[in-house]
KEMI-506589 format. One record per residue (C-alpha): residue number from 1; x, y, z. Coordinates in pm, whole numbers, always signed. Example, Ala and Ser with C-alpha at 12.3 -4.5 7.8 and 13.67 -1.06 7.14 Angstrom:
(site 1, (+1230, -450, +780));
(site 2, (+1367, -106, +714));
END
This chain:
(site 1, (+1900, +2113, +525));
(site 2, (+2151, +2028, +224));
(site 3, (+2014, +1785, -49));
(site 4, (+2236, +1477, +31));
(site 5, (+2038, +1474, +415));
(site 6, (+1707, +1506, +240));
(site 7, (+1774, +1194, -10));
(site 8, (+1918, +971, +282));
(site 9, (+1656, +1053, +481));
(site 10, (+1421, +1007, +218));
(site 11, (+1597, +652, +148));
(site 12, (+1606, +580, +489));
(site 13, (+1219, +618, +556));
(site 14, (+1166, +420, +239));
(site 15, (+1355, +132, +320));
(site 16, (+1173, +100, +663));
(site 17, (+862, +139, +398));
(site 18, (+957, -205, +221));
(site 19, (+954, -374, +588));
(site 20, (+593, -278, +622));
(site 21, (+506, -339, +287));
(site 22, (+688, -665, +288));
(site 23, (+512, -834, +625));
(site 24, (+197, -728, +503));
(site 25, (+193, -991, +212));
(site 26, (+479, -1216, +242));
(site 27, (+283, -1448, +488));
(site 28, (+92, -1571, +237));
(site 29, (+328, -1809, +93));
(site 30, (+427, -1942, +396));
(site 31, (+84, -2037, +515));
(site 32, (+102, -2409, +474));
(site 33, (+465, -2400, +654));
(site 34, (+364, -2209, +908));
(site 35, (+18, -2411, +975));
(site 36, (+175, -2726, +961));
(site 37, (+411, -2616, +1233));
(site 38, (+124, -2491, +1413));
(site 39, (-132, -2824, +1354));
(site 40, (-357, -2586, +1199));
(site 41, (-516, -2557, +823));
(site 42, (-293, -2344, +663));
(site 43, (-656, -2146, +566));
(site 44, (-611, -2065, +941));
(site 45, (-317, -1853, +902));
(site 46, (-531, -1623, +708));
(site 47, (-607, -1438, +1082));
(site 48, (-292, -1360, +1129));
(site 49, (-265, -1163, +750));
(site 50, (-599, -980, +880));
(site 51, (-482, -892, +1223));
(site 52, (-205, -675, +1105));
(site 53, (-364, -517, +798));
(site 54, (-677, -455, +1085));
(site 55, (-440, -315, +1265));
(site 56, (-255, -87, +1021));
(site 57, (-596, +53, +914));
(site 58, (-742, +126, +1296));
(site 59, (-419, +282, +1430));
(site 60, (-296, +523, +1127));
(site 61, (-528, +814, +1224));
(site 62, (-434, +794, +1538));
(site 63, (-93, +887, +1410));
(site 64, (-109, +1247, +1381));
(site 65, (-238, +1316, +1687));
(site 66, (+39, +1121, +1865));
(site 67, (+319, +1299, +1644));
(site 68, (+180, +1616, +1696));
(site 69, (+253, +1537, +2115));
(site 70, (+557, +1305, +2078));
(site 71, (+740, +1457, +1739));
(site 72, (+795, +1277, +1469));
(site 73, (+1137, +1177, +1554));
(site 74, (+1050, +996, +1919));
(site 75, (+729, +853, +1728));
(site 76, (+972, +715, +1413));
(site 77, (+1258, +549, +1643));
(site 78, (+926, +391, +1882));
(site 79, (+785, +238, +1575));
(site 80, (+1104, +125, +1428));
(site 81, (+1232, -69, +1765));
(site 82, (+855, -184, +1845));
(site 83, (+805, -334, +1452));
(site 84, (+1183, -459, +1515));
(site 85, (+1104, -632, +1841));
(site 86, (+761, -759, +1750));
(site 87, (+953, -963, +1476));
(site 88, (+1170, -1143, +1661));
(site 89, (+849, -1228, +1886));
(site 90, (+666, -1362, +1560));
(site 91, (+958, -1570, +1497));
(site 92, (+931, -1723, +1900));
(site 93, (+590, -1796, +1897));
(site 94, (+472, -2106, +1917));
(site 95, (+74, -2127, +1827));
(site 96, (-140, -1985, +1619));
(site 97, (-284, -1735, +1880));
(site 98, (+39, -1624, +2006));
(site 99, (+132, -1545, +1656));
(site 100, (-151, -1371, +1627));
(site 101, (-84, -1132, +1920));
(site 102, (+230, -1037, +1783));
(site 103, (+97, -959, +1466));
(site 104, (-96, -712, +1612));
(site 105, (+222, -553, +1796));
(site 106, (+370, -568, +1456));
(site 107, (+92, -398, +1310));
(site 108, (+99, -124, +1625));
(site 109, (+454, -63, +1483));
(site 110, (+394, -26, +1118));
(site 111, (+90, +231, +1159));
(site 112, (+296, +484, +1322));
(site 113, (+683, +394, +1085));
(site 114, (+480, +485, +755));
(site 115, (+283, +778, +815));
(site 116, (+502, +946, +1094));
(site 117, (+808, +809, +841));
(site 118, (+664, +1002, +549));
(site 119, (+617, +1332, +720));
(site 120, (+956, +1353, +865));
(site 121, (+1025, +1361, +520));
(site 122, (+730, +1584, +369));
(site 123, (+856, +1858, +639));
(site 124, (+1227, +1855, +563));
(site 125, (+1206, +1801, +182));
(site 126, (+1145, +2196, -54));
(site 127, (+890, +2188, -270));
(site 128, (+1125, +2208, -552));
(site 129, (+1263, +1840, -458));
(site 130, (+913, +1689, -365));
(site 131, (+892, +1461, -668));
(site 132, (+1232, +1332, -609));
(site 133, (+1196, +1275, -247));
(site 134, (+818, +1103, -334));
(site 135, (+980, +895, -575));
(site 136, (+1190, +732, -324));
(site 137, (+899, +653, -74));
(site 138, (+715, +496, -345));
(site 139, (+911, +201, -443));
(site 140, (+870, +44, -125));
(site 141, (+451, -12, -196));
(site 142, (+577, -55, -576));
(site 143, (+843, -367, -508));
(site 144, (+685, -515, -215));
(site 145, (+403, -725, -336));
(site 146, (+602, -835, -623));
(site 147, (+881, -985, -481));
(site 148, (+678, -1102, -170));
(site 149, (+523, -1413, -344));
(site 150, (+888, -1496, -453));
(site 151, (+1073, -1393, -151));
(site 152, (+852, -1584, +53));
(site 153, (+838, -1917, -179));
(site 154, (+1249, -1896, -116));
(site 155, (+1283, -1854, +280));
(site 156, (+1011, -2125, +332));
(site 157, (+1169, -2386, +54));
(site 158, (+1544, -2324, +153));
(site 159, (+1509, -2219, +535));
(site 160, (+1195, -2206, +788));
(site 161, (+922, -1966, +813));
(site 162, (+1077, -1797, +1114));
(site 163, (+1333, -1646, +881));
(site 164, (+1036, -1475, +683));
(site 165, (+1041, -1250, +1043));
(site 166, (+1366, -1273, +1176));
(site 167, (+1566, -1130, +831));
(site 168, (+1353, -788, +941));
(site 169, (+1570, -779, +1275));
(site 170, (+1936, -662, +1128));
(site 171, (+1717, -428, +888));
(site 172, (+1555, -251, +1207));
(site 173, (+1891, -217, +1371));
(site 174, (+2026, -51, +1081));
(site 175, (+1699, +149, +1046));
(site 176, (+1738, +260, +1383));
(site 177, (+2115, +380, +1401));
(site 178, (+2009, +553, +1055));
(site 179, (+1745, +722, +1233));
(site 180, (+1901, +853, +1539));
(site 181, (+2171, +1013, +1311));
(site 182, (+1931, +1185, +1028));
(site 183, (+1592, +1252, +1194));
(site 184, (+1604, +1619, +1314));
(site 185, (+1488, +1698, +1653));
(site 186, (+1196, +1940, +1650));
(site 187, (+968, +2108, +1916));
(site 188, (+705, +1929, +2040));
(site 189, (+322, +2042, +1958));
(site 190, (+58, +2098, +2191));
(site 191, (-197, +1963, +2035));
(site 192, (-586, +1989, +2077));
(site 193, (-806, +1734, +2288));
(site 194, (-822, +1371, +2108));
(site 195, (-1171, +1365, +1939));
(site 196, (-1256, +1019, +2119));
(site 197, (-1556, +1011, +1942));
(site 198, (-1422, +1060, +1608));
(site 199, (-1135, +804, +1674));
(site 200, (-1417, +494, +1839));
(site 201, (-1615, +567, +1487));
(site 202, (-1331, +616, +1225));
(site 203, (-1110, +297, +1355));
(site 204, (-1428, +59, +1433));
(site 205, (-1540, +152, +1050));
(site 206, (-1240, +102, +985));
(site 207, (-1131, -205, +1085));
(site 208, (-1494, -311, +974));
(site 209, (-1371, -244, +616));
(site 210, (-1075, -394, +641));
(site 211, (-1254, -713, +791));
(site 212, (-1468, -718, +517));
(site 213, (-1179, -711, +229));
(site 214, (-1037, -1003, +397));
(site 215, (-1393, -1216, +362));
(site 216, (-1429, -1072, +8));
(site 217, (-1105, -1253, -76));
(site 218, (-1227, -1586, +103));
(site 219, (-1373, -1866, -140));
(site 220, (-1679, -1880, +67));
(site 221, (-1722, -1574, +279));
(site 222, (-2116, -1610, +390));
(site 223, (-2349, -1365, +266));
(site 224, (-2519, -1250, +547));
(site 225, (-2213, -1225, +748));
(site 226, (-2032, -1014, +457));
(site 227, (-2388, -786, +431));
(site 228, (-2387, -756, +795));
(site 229, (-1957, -614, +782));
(site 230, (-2028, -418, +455));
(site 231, (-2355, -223, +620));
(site 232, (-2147, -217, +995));
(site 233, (-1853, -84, +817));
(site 234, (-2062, +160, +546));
(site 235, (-2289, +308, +853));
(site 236, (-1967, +348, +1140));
(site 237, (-1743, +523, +821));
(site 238, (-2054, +762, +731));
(site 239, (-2155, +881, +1090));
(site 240, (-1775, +940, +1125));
(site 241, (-1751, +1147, +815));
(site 242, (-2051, +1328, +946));
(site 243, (-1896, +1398, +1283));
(site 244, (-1576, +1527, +1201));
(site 245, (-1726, +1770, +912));
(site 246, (-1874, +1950, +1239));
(site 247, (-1595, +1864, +1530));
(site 248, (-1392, +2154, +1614));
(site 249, (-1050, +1960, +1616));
(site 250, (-1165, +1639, +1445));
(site 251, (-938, +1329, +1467));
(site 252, (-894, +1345, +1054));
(site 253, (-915, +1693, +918));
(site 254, (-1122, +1616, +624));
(site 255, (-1078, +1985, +481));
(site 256, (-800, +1875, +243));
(site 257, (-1005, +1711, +24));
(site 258, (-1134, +2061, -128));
(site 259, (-790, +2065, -231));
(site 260, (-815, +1962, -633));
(site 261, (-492, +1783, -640));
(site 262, (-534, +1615, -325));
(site 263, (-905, +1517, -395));
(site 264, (-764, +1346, -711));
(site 265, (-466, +1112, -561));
(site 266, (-726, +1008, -323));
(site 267, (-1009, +955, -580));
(site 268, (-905, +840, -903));
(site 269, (-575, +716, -711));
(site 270, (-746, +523, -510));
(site 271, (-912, +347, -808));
(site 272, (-569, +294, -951));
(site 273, (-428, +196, -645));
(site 274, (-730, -74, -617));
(site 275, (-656, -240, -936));
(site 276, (-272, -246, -921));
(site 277, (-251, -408, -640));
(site 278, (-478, -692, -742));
(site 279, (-277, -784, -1021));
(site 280, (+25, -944, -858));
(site 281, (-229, -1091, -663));
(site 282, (-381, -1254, -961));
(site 283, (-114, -1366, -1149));
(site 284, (+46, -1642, -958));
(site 285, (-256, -1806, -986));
(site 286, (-326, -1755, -1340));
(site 287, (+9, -1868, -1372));
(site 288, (+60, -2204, -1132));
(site 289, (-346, -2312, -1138));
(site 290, (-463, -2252, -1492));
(site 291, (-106, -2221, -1718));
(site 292, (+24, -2510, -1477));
(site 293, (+370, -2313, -1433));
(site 294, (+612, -2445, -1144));
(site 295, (+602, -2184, -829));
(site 296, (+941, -2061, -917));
(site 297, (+886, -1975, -1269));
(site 298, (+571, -1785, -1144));
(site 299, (+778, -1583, -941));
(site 300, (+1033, -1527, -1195));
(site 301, (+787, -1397, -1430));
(site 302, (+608, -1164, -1153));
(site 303, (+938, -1007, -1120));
(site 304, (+883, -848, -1421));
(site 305, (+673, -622, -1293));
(site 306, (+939, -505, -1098));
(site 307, (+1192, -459, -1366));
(site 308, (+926, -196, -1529));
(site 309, (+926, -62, -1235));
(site 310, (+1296, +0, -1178));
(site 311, (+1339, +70, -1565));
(site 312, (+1109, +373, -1553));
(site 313, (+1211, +520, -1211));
(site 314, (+1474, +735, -1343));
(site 315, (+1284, +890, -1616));
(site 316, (+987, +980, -1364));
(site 317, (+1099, +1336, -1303));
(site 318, (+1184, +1428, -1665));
(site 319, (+819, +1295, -1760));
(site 320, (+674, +1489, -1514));
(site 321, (+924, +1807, -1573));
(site 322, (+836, +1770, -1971));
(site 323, (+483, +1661, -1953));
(site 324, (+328, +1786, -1621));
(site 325, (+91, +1563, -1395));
(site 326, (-235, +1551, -1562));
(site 327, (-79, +1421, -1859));
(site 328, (+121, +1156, -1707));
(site 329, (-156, +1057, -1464));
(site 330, (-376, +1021, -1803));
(site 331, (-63, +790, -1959));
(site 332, (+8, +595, -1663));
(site 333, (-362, +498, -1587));
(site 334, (-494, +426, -1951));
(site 335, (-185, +229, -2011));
(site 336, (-214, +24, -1704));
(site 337, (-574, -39, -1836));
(site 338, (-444, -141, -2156));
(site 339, (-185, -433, -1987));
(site 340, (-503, -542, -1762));
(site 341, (-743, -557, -2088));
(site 342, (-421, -743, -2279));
(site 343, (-374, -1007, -1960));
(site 344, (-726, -1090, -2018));
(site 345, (-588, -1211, -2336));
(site 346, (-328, -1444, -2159));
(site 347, (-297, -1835, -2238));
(site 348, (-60, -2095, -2181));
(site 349, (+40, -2064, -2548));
(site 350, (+102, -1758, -2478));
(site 351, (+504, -1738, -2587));
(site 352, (+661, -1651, -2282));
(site 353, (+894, -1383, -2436));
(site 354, (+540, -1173, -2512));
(site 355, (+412, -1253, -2096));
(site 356, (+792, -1098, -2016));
(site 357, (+750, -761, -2181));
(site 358, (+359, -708, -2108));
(site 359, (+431, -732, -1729));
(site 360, (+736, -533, -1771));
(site 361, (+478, -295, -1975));
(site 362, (+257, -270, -1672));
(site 363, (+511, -196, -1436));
(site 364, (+646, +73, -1631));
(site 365, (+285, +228, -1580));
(site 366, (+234, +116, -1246));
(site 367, (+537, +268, -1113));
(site 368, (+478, +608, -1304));
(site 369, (+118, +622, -1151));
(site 370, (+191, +558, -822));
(site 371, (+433, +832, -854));
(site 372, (+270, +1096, -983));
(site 373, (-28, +1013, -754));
(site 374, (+170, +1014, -452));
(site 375, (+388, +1396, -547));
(site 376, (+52, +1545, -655));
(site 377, (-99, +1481, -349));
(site 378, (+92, +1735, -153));
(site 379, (+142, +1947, -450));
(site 380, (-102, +2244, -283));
(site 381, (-74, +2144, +69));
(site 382, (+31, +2415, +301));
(site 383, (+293, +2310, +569));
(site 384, (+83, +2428, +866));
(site 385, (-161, +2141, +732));
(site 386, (+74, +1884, +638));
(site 387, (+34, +1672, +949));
(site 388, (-367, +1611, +914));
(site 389, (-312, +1626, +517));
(site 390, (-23, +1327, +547));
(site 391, (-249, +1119, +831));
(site 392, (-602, +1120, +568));
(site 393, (-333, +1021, +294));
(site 394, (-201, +740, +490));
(site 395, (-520, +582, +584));
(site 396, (-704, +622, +258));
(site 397, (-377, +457, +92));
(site 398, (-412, +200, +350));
(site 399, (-781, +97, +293));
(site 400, (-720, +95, -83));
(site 401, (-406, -138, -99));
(site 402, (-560, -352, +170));
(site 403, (-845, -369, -76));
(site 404, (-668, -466, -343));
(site 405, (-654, -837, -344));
(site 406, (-1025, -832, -212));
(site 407, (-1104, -681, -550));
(site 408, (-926, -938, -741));
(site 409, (-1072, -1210, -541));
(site 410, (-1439, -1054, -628));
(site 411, (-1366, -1024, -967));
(site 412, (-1258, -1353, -1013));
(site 413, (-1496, -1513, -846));
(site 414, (-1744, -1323, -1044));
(site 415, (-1594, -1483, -1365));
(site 416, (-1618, -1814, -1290));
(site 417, (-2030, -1725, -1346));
(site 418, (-1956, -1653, -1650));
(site 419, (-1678, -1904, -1798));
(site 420, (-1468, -2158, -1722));
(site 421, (-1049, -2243, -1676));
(site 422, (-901, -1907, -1782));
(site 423, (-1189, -1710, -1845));
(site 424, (-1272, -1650, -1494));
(site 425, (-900, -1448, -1499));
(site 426, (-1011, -1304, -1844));
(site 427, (-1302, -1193, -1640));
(site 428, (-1088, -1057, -1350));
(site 429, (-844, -857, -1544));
(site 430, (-1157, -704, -1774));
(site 431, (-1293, -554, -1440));
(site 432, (-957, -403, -1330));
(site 433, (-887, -247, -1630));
(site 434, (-1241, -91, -1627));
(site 435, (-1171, +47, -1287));
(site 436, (-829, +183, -1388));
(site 437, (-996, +373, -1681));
(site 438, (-1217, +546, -1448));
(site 439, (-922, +716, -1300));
(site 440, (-800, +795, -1631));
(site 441, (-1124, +979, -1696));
(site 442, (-1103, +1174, -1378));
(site 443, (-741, +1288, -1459));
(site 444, (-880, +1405, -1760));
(site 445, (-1116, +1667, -1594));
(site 446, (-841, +1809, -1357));
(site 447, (-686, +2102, -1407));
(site 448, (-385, +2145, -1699));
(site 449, (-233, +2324, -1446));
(site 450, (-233, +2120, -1161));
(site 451, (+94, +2043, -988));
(site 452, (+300, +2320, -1155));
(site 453, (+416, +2489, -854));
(site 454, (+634, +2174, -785));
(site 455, (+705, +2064, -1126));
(site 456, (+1049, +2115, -1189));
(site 457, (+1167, +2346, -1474));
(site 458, (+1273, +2219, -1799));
(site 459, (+1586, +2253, -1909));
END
């Protein structure tokens, strides 16, 4: 397959990525719009945010299995027109439970359109191009929850909280043409029996999990109801883990995480991805409810994560190509410990010149650690395993980013026990930085040659 079909199909894939991405945090903003449409407490919306993150995280192991009997080209177009179709539902509804319901199609849509989505890609895409095609599927997860808060702030202030779904309609159409036209056509699989058992324990822990990030990031959560989700969710994941290390065809094929470079995107890269994604998270309120910044100023200034972002993404391959991965894992995840650590510094005298190019800062490391993360993980990955090795990626990613904002909520709430106004962020951004050096101290023990047999040559 010639480069030029690998990139648009890469870019294709990615942009149905930023959909996903998008719905799962844009809804936030909206909220109050949407519950005083509704007659509801805009708290109340918060069900409909869980529903499809719950369902993301309960239907993306089930992925593999289902590509393995569909292909990954029926499965892709399905997800696209059913994500597509379930927006324009959002959009109609007209109470909070009917919402609700089609958040969960939504969801249904999403699991299979980023996992199935990335290995259409994994299986066309040489070795030799894997960081540049990886690079491409990671800006969606990158941009996403940093132009969500502003994005959303926009569509509700200037139009109606319908448009937050319906502007994902002409993007499926044009998702879906794309996708009958570059998608290759491939022989279907016959694949084993569905371990039942394995797929009742791995989505109700699960979805347990997930539940239990989205009462972590309540103000008052209820501690015997979050003990009772955390030791549900803790017990259901373990006797799942158990079972499939002894299943003969196990729903996830745990057997890549022996794999060095795998075990560390989903280890140490899971820390990182943890504390990254609280930050944008944290921000807007550092910024509107301590700094007393307008809405759209917050925004503004949150984009500037996203300008690191894009500023480093076309140096990513020569970094990698002059460097190699364990040092550039090691720079990437110290140095987005070092912008946490310096946001705990943040005050409202702060000059806002200084704010601009420390969040620019952190995006530059964000977007190089979510790279390099993301390429190694496939770095040693044989292609005869890349369907199980893609569907464990997908829903560890998945329970990490949905964790995210849980984490910051903890944190935060953590720090108001021990100071007051500010500190309590101080606090926050302290914690996440101490989580992100942990992954820098596990990239430090891998190997100095992991990753080579993809890194490109230098010139």
């Amino acid at each position: 397959m010639g480069h030029n079909r690998q990139r648009n199909i890469a870019l294709l894939v990615a942009g149905t990525f930023f959909m996903e991405n998008l719905d799962g945090t844009i809804l936030t903003t909206a909220a109050p719009s949407i519950g005083r449409s509704f007659g509801v407490p805009s708290v109340a919306i918060g069900i409909t945010i869980t529903a499809y993150l719950l369902t993301l995280a309960v239907l993306i192991p089930l992925s593999g299995w289902i590509t393995r009997r569909l292909g990954s080209r029926r499965v892709f177009l399905s997800a696209i027109a059913i994500f597509t179709l379930a927006s324009v539902l959002c959009a109609l509804s007209t109470s909070l439970p009917e919402l609700t319901v089609m958040r969960v199609l939504q969801g249904i849509g999403g699991a299979m359109m980023v996992p199935v989505g990335r290995l259409a890609v994994l299986r066309v895409t040489d070795r030799a191009d894997l960081i540049r095609a990886i690079a491409l599927l990671t800006w969606p997860a990158l941009v996403a929850p940093v132009v969500a808060p502003l994005a959303g702030g926009i569509i509700t202030t200037y139009a109606t909280w319908h448009w937050i779904f319906l502007i994902n309609v002409p993007l499926g159409i044009v998702a879906f043409v794309a996708a009958l036209r570059l998608i290759p056509s491939e022989e279907r699989e016959t694949p084993p029996p569905l371990d039942w058992l394995g797929l009742a324990l791995t989505c109700t822990g699960l979805g347990s999990l997930v539940y239990l990030g989205s009462l972590l990031a309540e103000r008052d959560p209820g501690v015997l109801r979050t003990i009772g989700w955390g030791v549900a969710g803790a017990g259901l994941i373990g006797l799942a883990i158990a079972h499939q290390l002894r299943a003969r065809h196990p729903l996830l094929d745990l057997r890549a995480l022996r794999i060095e470079t795998f075990r560390l995107a989903h280890a140490g890269g899971s820390l990182f991805r943890l504390a990254v994604n609280a930050v944008p998270f944290l921000l807007p309120l550092l910024f509107q409810d301590v700094f007393g910044y307008t809405p759209l100023l917050s925004g503004a200034l949150v984009l500037f994560v996203f300008v690191g972002n894009i500023a480093i993404k076309p140096a990513t391959t020569a970094l990698l190509r002059r460097f190699g991965f364990r040092a550039v894992i090691m720079a990437a995840s110290a140095s987005a410990a070092l912008t946490m650590l310096l946001m705990s510094l943040l005050t409202s005298a702060t000059p806002l010149w200084l704010v601009i190019v420390l969040l620019t800062a952190s995006g530059v490391a964000r977007s190089t650690g979510f790279t390099a993360y993301n390429t190694i993980a496939f770095a040693d990955v044989e292609r005869v395993e890349m369907t199980d090795a893609n569907t464990l990626a997908s829903t560890l990613q998945q329970v990490a980013a949905g964790f995210g904002v849980a984490v910051g909520a903890v944190a935060l709430r953590l720090g108001d026990a021990f100071a007051i106004g500010s500190g309590s962020f101080a606090f926050a951004f302290a914690v996440l930085a101490v989580l992100t050096a942990l992954a820098t101290v596990e990239a430090l023990l891998l190997s100095r040659s992991a990753g080579e047999n993809i890194r490109p040559a230098r010139r």
